[in-house]
C-alpha positions as CSV (number, residue, x, y, z in Angstrom):
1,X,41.1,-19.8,-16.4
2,X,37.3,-20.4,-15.9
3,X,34.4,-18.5,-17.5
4,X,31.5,-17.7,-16.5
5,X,28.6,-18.9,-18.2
6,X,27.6,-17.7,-21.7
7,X,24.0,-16.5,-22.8
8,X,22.8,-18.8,-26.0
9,X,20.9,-15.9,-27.0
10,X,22.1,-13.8,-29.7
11,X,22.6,-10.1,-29.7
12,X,20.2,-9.1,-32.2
13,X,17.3,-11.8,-30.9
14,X,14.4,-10.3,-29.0
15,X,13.8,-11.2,-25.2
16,X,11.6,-13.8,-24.7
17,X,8.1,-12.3,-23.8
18,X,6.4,-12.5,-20.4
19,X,3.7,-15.0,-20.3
20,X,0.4,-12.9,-19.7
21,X,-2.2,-14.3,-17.0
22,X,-5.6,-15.2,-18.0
23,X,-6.7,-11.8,-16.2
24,X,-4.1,-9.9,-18.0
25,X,-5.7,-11.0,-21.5
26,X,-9.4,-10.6,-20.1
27,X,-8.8,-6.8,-19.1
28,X,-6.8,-6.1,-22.5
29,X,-9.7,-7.7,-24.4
30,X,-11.8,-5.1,-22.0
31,X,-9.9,-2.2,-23.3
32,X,-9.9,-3.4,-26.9
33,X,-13.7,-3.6,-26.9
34,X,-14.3,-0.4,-25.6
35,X,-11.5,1.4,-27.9
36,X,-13.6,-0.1,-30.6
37,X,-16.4,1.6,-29.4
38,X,-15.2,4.6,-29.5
39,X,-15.0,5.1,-25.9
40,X,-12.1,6.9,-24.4
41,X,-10.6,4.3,-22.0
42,X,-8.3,7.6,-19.7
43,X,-12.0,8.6,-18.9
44,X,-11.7,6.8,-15.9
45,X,-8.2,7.6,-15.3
46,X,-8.3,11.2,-15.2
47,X,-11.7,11.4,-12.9
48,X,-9.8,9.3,-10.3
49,X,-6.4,11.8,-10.5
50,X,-9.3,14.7,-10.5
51,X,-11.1,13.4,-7.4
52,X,-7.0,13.0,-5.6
53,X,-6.3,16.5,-6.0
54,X,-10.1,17.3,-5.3
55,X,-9.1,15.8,-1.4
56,X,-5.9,16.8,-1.7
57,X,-4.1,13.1,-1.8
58,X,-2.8,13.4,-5.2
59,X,1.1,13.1,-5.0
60,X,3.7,12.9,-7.8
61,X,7.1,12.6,-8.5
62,X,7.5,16.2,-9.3
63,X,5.6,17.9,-6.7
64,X,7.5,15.5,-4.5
65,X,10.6,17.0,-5.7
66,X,10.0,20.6,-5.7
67,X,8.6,20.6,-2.2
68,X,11.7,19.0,-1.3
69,X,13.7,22.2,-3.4
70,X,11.8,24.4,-1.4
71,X,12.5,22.9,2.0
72,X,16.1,22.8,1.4
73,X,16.1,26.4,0.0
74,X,14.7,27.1,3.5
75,X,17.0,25.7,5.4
76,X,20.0,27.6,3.7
């Protein structure tokens, strides 16, 4: 009888991490240096989601799914 490989890794030992890129640490640095600051880095976050609904592209899991509730409610 033939097994399959085994893992080496014990059960309790962490995953080994994901090697960042060189623009992952430069935009994390970014981040850090303005939460030092005091700035408030969802700023820019919640003007984009703002200016989405503004034009009315803003879509989302749950409006997705309770305009397809509605259009199956319909159809009954």
């Amino acid at each position: 009888m033939t097994r399959g490989k085994r893992s080496t890794r014990r059960a309790n030992t962490p995953a080994p991490k994901k090697r960042r890129t060189r623009n992952d640490r430069a935009y994390a640095q970014q981040l850090l240096a303005r939460l030092k600051e005091g700035e408030d880095v969802r700023k820019r976050k919640a003007r984009r989601v703002r200016a989405a609904i503004k034009v009315g592209v803003y879509e989302n899991e749950l409006k997705f799914k309770i305009a397809m509730e509605r259009l199956v409610s319909e159809l009954r």
